[in-house]
RODO-2510 file (C-alpha; in nm, 4 decimals, decimal comma):
residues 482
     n   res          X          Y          Z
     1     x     0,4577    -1,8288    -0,8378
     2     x     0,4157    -2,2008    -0,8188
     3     x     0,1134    -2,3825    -0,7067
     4     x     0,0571    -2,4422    -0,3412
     5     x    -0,2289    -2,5355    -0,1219
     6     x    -0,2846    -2,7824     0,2035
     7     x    -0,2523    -3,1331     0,1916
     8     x    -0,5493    -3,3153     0,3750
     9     x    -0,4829    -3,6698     0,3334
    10     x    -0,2667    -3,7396     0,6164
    11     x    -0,4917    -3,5457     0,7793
    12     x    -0,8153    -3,7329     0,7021
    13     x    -0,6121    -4,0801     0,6742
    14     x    -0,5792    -3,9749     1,1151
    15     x    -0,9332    -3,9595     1,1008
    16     x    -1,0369    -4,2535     0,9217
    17     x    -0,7639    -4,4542     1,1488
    18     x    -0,9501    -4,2895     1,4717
    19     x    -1,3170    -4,3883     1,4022
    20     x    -1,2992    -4,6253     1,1643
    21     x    -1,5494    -4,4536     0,9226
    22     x    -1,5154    -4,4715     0,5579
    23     x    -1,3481    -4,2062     0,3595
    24     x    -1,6969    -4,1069     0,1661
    25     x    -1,8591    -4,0389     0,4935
    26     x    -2,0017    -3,6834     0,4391
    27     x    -1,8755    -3,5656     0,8150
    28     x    -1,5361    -3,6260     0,7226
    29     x    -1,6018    -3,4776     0,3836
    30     x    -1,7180    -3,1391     0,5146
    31     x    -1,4799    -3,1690     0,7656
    32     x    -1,1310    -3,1321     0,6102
    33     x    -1,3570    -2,8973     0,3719
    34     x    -1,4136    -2,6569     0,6627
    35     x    -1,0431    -2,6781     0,7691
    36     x    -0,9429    -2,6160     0,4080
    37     x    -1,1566    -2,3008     0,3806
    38     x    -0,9371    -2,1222     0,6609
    39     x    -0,6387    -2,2516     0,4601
    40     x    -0,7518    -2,1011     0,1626
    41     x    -0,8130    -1,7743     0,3426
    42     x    -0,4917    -1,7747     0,5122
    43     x    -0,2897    -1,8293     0,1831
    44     x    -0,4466    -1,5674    -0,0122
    45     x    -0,5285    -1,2658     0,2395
    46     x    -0,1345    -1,3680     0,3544
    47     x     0,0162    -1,3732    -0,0351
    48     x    -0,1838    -1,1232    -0,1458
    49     x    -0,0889    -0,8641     0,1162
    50     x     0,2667    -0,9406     0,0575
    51     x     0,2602    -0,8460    -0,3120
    52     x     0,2066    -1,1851    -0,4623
    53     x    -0,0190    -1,1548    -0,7595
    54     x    -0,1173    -1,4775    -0,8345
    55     x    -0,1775    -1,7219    -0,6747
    56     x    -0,3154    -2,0771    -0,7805
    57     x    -0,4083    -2,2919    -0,5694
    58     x    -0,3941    -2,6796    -0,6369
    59     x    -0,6512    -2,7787    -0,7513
    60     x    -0,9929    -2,7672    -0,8332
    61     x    -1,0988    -3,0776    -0,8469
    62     x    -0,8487    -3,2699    -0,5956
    63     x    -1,0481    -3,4556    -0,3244
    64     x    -1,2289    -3,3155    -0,0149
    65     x    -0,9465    -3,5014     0,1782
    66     x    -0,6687    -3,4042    -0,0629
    67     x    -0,6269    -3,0777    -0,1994
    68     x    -0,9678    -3,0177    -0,3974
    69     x    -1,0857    -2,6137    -0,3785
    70     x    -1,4567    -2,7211    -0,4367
    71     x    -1,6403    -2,9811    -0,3229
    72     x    -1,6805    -3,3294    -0,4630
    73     x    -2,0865    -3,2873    -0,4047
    74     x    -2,0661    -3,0242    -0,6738
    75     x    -1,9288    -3,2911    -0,9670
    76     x    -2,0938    -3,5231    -0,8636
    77     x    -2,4271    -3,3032    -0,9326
    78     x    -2,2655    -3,1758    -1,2089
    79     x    -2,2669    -3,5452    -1,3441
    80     x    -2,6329    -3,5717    -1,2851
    81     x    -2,7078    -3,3303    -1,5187
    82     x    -2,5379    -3,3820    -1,7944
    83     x    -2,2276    -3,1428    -1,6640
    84     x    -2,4795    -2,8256    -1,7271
    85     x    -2,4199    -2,5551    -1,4416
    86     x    -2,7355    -2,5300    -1,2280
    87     x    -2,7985    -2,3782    -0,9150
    88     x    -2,8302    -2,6404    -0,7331
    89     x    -2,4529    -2,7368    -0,8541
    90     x    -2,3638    -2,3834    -0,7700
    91     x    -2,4907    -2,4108    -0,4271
    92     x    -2,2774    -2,7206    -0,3692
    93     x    -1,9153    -2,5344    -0,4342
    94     x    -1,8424    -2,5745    -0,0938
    95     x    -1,6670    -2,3549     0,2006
    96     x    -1,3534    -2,2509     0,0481
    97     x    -1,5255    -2,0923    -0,2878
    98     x    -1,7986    -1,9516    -0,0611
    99     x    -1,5245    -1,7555     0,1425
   100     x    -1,3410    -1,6529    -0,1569
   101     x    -1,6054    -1,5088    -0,3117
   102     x    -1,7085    -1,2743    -0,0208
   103     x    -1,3410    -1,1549    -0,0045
   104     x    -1,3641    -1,0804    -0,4139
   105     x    -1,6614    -0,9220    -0,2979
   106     x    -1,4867    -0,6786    -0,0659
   107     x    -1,2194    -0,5958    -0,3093
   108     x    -1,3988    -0,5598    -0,5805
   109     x    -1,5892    -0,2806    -0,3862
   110     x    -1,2956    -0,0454    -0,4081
   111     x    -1,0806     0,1566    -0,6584
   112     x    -0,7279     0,0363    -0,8375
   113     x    -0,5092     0,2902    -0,5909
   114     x    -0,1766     0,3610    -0,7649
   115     x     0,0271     0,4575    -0,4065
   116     x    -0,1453     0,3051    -0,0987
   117     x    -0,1306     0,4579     0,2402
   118     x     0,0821     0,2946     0,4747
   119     x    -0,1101     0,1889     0,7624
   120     x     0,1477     0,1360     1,0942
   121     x     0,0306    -0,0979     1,3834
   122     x     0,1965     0,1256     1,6402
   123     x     0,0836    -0,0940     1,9471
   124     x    -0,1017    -0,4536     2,0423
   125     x    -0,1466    -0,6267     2,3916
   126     x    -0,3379    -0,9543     2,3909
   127     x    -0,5788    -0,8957     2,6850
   128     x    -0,5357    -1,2491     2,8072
   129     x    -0,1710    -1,3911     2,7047
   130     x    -0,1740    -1,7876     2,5721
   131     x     0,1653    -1,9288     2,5167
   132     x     0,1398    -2,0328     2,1739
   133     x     0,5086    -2,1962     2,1806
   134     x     0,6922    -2,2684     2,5217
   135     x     1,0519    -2,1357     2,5217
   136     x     1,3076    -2,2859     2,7303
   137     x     1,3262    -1,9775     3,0443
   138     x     1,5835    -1,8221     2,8323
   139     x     1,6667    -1,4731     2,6882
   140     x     1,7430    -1,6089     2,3988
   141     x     1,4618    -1,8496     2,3815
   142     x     1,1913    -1,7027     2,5518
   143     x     0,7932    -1,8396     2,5337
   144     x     0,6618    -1,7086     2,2329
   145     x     0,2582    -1,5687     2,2546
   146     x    -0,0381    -1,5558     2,0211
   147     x     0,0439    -1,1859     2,0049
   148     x     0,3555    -1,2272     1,8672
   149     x     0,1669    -1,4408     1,5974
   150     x    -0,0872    -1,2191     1,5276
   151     x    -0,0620    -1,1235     1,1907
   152     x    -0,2416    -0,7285     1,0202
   153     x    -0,2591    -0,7273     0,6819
   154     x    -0,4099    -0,4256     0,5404
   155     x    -0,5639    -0,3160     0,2023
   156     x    -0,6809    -0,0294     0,0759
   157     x    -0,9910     0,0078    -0,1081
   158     x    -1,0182     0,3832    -0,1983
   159     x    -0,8972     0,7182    -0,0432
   160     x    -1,0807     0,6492     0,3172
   161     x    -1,1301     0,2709     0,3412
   162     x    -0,9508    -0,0203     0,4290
   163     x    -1,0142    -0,3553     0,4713
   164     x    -0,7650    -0,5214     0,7458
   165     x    -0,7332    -0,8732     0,7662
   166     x    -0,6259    -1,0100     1,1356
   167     x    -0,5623    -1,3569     1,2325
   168     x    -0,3473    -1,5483     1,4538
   169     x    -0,0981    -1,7377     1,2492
   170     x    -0,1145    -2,0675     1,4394
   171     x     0,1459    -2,3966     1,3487
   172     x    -0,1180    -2,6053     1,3485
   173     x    -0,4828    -2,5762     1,1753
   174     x    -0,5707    -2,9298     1,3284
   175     x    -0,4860    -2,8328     1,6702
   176     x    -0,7624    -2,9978     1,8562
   177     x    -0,8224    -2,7044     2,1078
   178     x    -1,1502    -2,7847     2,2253
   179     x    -1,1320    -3,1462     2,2872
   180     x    -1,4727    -3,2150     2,4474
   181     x    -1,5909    -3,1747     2,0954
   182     x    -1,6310    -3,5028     1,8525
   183     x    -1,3432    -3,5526     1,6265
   184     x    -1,5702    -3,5249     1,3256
   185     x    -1,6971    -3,1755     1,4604
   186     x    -1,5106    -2,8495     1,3545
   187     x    -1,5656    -2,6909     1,6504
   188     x    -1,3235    -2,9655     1,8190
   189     x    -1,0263    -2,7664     1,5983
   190     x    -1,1851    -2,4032     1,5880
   191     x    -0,9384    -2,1826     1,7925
   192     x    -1,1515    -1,9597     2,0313
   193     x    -1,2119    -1,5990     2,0267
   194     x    -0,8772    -1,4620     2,1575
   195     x    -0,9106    -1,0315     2,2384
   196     x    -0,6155    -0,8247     2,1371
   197     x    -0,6182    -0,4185     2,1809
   198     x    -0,4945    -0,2919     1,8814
   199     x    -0,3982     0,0512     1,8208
   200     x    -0,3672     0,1676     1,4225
   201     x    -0,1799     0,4547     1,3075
   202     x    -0,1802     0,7301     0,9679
   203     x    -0,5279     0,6307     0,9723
   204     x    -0,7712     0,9365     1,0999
   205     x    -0,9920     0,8193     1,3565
   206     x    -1,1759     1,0936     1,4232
   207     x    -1,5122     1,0237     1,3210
   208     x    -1,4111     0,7034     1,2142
   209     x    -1,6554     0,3579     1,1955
   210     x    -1,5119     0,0112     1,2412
   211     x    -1,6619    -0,3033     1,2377
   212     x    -1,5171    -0,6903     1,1523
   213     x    -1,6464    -0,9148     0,8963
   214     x    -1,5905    -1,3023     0,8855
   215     x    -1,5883    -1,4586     0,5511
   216     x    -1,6152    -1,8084     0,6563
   217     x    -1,9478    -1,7204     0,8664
   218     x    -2,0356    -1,4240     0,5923
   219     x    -2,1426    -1,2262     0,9644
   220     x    -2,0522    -0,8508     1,0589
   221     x    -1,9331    -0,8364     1,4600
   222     x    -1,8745    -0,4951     1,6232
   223     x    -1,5397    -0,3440     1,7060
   224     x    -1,5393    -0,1324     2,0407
   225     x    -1,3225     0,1508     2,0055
   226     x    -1,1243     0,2239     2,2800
   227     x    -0,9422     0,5715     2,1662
   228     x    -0,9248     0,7877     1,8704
   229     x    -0,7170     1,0750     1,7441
   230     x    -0,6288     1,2662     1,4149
   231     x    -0,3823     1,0000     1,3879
   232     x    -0,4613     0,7019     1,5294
   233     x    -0,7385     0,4476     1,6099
   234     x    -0,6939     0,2365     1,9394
   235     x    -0,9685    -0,0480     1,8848
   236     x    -1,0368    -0,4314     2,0742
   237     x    -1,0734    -0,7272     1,8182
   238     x    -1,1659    -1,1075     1,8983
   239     x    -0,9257    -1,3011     1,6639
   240     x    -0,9116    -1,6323     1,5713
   241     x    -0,7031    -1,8717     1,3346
   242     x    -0,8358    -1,7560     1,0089
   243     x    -0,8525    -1,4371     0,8614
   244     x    -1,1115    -1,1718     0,9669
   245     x    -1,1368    -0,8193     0,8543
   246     x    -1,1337    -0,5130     1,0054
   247     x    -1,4221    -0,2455     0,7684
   248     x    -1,2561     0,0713     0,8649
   249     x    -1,4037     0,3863     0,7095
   250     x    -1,2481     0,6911     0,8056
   251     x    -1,4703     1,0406     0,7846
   252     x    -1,6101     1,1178     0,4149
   253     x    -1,5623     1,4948     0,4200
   254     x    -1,2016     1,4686     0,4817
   255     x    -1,0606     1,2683     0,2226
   256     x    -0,7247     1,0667     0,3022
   257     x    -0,4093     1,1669     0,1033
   258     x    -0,3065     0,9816    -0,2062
   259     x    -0,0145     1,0444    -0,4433
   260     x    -0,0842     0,9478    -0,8561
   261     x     0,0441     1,0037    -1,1822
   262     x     0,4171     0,9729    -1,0639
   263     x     0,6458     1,0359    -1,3978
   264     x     1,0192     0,9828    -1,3727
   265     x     1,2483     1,0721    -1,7167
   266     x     1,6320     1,0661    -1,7373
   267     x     1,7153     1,4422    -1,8380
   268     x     2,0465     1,5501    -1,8882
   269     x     2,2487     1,6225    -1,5789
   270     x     1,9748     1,4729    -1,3710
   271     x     1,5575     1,3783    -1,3909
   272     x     1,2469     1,4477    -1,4205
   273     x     0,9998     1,3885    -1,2030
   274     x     0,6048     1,4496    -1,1843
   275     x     0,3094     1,3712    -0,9793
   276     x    -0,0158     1,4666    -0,8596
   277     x    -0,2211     1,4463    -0,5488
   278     x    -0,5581     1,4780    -0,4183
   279     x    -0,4864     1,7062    -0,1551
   280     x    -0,3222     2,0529    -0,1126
   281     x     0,0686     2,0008     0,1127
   282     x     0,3977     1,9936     0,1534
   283     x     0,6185     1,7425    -0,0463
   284     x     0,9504     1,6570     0,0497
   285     x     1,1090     1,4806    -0,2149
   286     x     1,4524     1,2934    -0,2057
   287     x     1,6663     1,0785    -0,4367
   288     x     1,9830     0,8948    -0,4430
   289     x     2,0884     0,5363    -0,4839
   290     x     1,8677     0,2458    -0,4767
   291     x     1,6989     0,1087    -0,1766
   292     x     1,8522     0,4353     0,0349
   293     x     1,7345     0,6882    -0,2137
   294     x     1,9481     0,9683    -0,0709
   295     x     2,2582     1,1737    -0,1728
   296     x     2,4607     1,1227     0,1772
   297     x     2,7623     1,0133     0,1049
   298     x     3,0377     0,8738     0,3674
   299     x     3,4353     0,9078     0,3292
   300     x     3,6134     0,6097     0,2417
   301     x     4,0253     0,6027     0,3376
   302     x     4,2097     0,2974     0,2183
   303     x     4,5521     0,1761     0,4419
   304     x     4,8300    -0,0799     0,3532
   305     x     4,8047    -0,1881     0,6666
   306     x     4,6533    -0,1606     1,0095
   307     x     4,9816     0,0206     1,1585
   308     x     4,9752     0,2818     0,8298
   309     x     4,8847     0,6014     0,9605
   310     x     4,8067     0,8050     0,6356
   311     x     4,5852     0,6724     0,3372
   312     x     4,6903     0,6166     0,0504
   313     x     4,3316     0,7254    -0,1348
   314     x     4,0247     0,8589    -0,0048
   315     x     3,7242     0,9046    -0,2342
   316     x     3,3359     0,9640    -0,1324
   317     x     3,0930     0,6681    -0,1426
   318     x     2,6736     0,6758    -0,1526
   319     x     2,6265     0,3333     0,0019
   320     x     2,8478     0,0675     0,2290
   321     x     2,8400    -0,1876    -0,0421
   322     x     3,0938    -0,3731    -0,2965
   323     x     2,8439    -0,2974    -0,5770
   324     x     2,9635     0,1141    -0,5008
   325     x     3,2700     0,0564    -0,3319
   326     x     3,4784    -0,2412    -0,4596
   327     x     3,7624    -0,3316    -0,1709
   328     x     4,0797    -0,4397    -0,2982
   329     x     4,3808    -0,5933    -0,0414
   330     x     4,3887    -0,3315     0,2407
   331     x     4,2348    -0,1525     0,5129
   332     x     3,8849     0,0573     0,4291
   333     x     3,7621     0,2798     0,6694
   334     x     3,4364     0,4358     0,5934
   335     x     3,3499     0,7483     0,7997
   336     x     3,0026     0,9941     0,7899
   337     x     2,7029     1,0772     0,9959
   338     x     2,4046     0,9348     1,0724
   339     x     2,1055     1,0413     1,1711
   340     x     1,8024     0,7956     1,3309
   341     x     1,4157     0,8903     1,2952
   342     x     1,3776     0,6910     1,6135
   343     x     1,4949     0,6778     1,9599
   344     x     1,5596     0,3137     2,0062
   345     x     1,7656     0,0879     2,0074
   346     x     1,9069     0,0039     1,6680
   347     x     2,0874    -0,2618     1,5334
   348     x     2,3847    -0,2538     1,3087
   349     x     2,4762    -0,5786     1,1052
   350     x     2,7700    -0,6056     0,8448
   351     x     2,6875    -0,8988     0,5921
   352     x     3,0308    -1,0087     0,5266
   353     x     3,2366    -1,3527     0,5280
   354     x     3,4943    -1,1901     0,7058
   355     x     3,5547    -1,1123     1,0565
   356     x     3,8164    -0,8391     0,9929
   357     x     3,6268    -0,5510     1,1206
   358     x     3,4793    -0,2658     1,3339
   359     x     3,1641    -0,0308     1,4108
   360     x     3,2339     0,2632     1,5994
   361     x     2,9408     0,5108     1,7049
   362     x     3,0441     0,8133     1,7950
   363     x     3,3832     0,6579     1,9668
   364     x     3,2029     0,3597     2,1050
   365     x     3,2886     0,0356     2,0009
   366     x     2,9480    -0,1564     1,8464
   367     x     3,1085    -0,4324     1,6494
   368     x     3,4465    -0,5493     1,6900
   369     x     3,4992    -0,8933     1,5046
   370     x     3,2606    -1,1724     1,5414
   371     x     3,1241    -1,2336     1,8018
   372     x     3,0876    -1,6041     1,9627
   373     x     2,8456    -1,7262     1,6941
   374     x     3,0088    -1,5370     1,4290
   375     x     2,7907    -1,3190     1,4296
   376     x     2,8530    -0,9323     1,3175
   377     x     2,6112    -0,7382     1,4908
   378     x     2,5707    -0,4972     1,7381
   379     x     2,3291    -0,2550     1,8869
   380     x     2,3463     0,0597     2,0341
   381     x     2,0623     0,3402     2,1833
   382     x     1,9653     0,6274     1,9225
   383     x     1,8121     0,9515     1,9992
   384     x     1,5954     1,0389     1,6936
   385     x     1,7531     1,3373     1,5354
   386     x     2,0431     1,3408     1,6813
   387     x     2,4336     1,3456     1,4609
   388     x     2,6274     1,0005     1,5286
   389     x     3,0082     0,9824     1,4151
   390     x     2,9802     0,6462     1,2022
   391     x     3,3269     0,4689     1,1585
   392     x     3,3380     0,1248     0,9846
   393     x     3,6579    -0,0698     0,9477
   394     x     3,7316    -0,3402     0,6980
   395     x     4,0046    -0,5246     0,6041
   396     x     4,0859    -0,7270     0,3263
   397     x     4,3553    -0,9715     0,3080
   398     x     4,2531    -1,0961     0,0134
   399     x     4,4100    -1,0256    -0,3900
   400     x     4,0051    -0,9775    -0,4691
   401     x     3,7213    -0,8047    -0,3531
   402     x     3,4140    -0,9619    -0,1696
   403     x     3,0820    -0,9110    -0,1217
   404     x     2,9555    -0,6718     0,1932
   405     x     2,7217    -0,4426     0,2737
   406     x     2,6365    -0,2734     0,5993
   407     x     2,2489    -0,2795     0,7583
   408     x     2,1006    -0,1245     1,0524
   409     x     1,7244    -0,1403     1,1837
   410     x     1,4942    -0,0657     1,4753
   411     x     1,1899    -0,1816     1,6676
   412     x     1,0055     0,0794     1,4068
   413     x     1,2565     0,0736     1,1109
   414     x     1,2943    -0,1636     0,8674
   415     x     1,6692    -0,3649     0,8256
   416     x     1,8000    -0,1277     0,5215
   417     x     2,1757    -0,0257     0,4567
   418     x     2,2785     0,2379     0,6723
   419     x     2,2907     0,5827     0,4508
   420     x     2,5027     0,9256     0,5492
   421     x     2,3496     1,2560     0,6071
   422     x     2,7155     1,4055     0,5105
   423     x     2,6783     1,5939     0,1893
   424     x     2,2973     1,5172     0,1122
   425     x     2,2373     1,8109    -0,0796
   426     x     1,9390     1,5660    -0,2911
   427     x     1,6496     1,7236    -0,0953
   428     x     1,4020     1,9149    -0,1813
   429     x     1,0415     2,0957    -0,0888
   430     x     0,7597     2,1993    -0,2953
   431     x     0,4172     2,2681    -0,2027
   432     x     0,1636     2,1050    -0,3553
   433     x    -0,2227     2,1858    -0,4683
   434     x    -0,4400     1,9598    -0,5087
   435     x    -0,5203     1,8104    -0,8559
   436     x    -0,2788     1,9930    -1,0250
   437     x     0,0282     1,8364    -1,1385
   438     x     0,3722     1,8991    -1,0218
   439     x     0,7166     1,8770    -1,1752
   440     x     1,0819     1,9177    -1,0386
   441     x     1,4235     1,8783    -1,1613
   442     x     1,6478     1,6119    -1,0007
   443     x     1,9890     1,7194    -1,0296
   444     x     2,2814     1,4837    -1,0416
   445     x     2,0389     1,1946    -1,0630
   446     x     2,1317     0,8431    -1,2278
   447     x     1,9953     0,5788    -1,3835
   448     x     1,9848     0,2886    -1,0970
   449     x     1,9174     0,5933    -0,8818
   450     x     1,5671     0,6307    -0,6920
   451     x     1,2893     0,8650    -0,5861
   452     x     1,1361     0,8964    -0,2510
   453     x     0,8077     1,1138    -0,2303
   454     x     0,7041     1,2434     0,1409
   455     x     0,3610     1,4295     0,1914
   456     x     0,1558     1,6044     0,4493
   457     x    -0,0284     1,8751     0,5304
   458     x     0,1413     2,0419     0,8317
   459     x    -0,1221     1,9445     1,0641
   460     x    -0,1493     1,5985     1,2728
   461     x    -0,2919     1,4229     1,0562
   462     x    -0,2621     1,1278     0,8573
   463     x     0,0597     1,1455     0,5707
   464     x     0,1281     0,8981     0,2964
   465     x     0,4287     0,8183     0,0734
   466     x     0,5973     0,7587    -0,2379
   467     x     0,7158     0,4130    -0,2446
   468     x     0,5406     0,2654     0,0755
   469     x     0,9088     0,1186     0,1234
   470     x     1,2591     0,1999     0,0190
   471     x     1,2868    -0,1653    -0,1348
   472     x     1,0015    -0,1176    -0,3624
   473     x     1,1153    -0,0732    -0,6608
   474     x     0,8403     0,1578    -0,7714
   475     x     1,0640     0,5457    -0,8623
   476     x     1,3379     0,3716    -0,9685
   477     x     1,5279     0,4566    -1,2910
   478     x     1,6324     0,0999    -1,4044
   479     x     1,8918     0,1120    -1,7226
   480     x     1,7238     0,0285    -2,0751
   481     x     1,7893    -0,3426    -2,2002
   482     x     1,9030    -0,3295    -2,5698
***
């Protein structure tokens, strides 16, 4: 990625303009260092999380009011001494590196993990709600809270530990919430301790220990815990504006679940997959197209017309998209079943530049045209488990297909395109021991096709995954360039 980092000048130049002190004076110095510090933090616990591997920040040596990462106090001692590292220079570095190094610190403490566990935030209530931006009384614009801010960003660092960085992900990191302070004081822009209840789930927390650890103030705070299960850990935090983390370590004897040595090879008439774990289960294992990695397939009818009563082709289709079902001039109708892991409401959205079209579920109209923003969404209550008739109507007036593809998502599931249960004969269960390595053939599977890898232990407790999400484009058989 490209560089990035937070300016400080207009900042400081605020400053300078407010007191009238000179630029060099140390309090501003350490000042916009401080601020700069929970910048850094932000930017790489943030980044990182998301699957960013680099990032640079700009720059090294760039002013404590611009964009410098260390301080000016540590070249200028640097200069003293004929530019020869010496403690005292080290100690000098300033905020930011101090912070970053405690993180590496943390990291560093754990294992390269091939497959992390997902960890779910299942539930958080901030104890005492603060209106971080005031809506206008609306539905549609409603105040929005620190909660809905508050961002949980976890890592694993081996088979039973994570480290989980929390902050509230504020608009503003010179917000002057404590205004009885001096303007040169960080405290005057520190965002107080806000609580949030937090419950965490696929982690075990029986047995489990928790405490939080502040980089910027290298201090260890406890966490209370306010309820534990096989499955879950229900805890109360004090967040603030820059990222904290959460030392969860769940009980030694029991190690969590992790999947390794995953090997997919294009066979003929299919695949070849293999993969270990580090605990004895079940594995259910499923492939298909790419993100959906399933073999559902829906029915797809083409019409002249909209009055034409019988098709004049019908073939079977993985995915709702042009790049598996091109649409030339007519009317498409795709028809299959689906079947929802949740019950909640879900939302259907057909990405299309069109507004020749229609969602039925199960008879009930969803989507019919745009609606008064153009949009092309709709949403409807699920019961998880349960068979929905799925009928999607397009029509194409043009001499040329167009891109589409069809989406649906939930409070708990991810926007992805919608996939059929009709036909999905690309399942399968093994059990697993652990250590020892597993194979399976994947019939019918091809290239541009993908994996998905499922595993517990029959018992509540925690399960983990093979990719953590169906966009990851880990168990995917891309074709060969050259």
């Amino acid at each position: 990625m490209t560089e990035t980092n937070w300016w400080r000048n207009p900042f400081s130049d605020k400053i300078v303009a407010q007191t009238g002190i000179k630029k060099n004076d140390n309090r501003l110095r350490s000042l916009m260092q401080q601020i700069g510090a929970k910048s850094t933090l932000r930017i790489f616990t943030f980044y990182g999380h998301k699957g960013v591997q680099t990032v640079e920040l700009f720059s090294a040596k760039g002013g404590d009011l611009d964009y410098g990462l260390i301080n000016d106090s540590f070249f200028e001692e640097l200069s003293k001494n004929g530019y020869k590292l010496t403690e005292r220079a080290r100690a000098l570095a300033g905020p930011q590196i101090d912070a970053l190094a405690r993180i590496s610190k943390i990291m560093s403490s754990g294992q390269q993990i091939e497959n992390p566990r997902p960890v779910q935030v299942s539930s958080v209530v901030e104890v005492h709600p603060q209106i971080a931006l005031p809506g206008n009384g609306t539905i549609d614009h409603p105040d929005t809270n620190n909660m809905d801010d508050l961002a949980i960003l976890p890592y694993q660092l081996d088979d039973n530990r994570f480290a989980i960085g929390y902050y509230v992900v504020t608009r503003d990191l010179t917000q002057e919430w404590q205004k009885d302070k001096a303007v040169l004081d960080p405290a005057r822009y520190a965002m107080p301790s806000q609580k949030f209840k937090i419950t965490l789930s696929n982690v075990n927390g029986q047995d489990a220990t928790i405490y939080s650890y502040d980089p910027l103030t290298d201090q260890r705070m406890p966490v209370p815990i306010l309820e534990r299960t096989s499955r879950s850990l229900t805890i109360e935090v004090e967040s603030t504006d820059y990222p904290r983390f959460l030392m969860l370590e769940e009980n030694r004897a029991n190690p969590g679940p992790l999947i390794s040595d995953v090997r997919l090879e294009k066979v003929e008439q299919g695949a070849s997959l293999s993969f270990s774990s580090n605990r004895s289960g079940t594995a259910k294992i499923q492939w298909g197209p790419y993100p959906i990695r399933s073999g559902g397939t829906f029915t797809l009818s083409r019409y002249e017309n909209t009055a034409s009563q019988i098709p004049t082709s019908t073939v079977s289709v993985p995915m709702i998209t042009n790049t598996k079902a091109p649409l030339s001039k007519g009317v498409w109708v795709f028809k299959g079943t689906i079947r929802p892991e949740f019950s909640e409401d879900y939302t259907f959205l057909i990405d299309m530049s069109s507004c020749k079209l229609s969602l039925m579920i199960d008879g009930k109209y969803v989507i019919n045209g745009c609606g008064a923003n153009g949009d092309k969404s709709g949403s409807i209550r699920l019961i998880a488990g349960q068979s929905y008739d799925f009928a999607l109507t397009i029509e194409n007036n043009q001499d040329k297909p167009f891109d589409y593809i069809a989406y649906w998502a939930s409070a708990s599931q991810v926007k992805e395109p919608v996939n059929a249960i009709d036909g999905d004969d690309n399942v399968a269960e093994i059990i697993v021991k652990e250590g020892a390595p597993e194979s399976l053939f994947l019939p019918g599977f091809q290239v541009g096709d993908g994996v998905r890898i499922e595993w517990n232990d029959g018992t509540a407790s925690v399960q983990t995954r093979y990719p953590a999400w169906s966009y990851d484009v880990k168990g995917v058989l891309w074709p060969q360039v050259g």
